[in-house]
C-alpha positions in Angstrom: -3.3 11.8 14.3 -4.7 9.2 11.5 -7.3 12.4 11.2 -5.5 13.8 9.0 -5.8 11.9 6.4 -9.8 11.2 6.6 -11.7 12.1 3.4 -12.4 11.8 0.4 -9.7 11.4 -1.8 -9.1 11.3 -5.5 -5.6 10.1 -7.9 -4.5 12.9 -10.0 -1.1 11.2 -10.9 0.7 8.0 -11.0 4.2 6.8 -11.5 6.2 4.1 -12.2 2.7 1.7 -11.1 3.4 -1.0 -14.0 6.9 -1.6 -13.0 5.4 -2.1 -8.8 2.8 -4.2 -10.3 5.4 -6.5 -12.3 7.5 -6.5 -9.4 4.6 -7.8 -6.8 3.7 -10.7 -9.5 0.5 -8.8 -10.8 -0.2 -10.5 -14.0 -0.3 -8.9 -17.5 -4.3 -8.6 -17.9 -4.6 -6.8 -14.4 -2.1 -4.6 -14.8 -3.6 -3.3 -17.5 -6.5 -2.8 -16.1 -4.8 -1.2 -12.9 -2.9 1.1 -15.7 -6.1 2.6 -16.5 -7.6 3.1 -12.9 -7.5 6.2 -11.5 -9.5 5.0 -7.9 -10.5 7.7 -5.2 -9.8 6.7 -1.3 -11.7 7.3 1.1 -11.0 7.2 4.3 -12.6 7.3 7.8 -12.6 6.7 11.5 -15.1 5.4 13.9 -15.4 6.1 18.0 -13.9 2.9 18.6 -10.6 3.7 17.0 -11.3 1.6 13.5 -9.8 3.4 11.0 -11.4 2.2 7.3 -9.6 2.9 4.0 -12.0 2.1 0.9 -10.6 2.1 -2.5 -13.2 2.8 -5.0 -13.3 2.7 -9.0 -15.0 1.5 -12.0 -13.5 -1.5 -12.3 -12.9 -2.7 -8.3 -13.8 -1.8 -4.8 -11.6 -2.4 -1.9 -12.7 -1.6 1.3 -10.0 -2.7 4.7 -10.7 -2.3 8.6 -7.9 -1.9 10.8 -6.7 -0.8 14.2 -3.1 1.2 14.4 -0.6 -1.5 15.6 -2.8 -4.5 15.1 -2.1 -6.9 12.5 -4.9 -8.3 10.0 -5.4 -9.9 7.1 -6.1 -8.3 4.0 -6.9 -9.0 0.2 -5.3 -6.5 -2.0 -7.0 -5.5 -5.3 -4.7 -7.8 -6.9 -6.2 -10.8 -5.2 -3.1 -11.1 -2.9 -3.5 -12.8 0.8 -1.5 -10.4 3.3 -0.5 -10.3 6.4 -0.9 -6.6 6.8 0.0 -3.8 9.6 -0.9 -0.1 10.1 0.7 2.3 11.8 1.4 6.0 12.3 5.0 6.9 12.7 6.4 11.1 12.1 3.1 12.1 10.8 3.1 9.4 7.7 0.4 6.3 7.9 2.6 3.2 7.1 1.1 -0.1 6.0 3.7 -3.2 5.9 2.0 -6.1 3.8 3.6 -9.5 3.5 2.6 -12.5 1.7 4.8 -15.6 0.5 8.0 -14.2 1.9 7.8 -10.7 0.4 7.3 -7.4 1.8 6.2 -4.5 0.6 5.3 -0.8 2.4 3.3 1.9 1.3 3.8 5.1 2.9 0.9 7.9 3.1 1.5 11.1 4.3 -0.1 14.5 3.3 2.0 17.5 2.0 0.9 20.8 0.4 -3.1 19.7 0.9 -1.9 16.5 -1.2 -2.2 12.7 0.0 1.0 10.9 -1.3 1.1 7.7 -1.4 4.8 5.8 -1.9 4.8 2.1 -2.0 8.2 0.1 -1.7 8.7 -3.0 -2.6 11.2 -4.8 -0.6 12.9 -8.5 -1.9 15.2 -10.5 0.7 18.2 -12.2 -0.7 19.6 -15.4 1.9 22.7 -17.3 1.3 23.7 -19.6 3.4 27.3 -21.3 4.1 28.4 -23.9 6.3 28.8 -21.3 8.8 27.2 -18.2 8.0 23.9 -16.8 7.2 23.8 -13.2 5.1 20.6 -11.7 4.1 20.4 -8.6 2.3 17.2 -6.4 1.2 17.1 -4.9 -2.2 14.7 -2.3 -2.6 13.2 -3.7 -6.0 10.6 -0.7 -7.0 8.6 1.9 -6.0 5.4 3.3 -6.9 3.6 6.5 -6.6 0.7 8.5 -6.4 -0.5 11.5 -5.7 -4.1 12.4 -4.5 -6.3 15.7 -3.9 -9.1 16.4 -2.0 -12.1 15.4 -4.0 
């Protein structure tokens, strides 16, 4: 099923990315540099089941090899150290990143010909009592992007 979405992709449009990037703890220099990035993804499968996503533009490459289910680690264009996942749940290729307690998801799916691409980012609030433990998760931002065959 993650056949789908092999190809060569490229960004046409971007929302709300400097307000993700903030968010995440991307610093002022690379998100403007990020701001100004419009990379293509390409992405492919081998016979073993190794799906690669590569991430290509002037100013950075990013290239990750994963199997569905398995978890690896990955360093983001931002220089981040994740524990990441990939999965493929309803048709939509879901990768769960997490690094220093935070979380975020991007969520790929393909609709009308288009790869679209929705990152969440997810922030966990504790409190703790003598007796009782609450957490609660506050969806914090979202990003996202669309991107057309190339």
């Amino acid at each position: 099923m993650v056949e789908q979405f092999v190809g060569t992709w490229k960004m046409i449009a971007s929302e709300n990315f400097d307000d993700y990037m903030k968010a995440i703890g991307v610093g002022f220099a690379t998100r403007q540099v990020g701001n100004r990035t419009k990379p293509n993804l390409v992405v492919s499968v081998d016979d073993q089941g190794v799906v690669c996503m590569k991430s290509q533009s002037t100013f950075k490459t990013t290239e990750v090899k994963f199997k569905l289910n398995e978890e690896f680690d990955e360093t983001t264009a931002d220089d981040r150290k994740t524990k990441t996942v990939m999965t493929l749940e309803n048709g939509k290729l879901i990768q769960k990143q997490t690094w220093d307690g935070k979380e975020t998801c991007i969520e790929r799916e393909i609709t009308d010909g288009k790869l679209i691409a929705v990152s969440l980012f997810v922030f966990k609030v504790c409190l703790w009592f003598t007796t009782l433990h609450i957490c609660n998760y506050h969806l914090i931002t979202f990003y996202l992007c669309t991107f057309e065959p190339f």
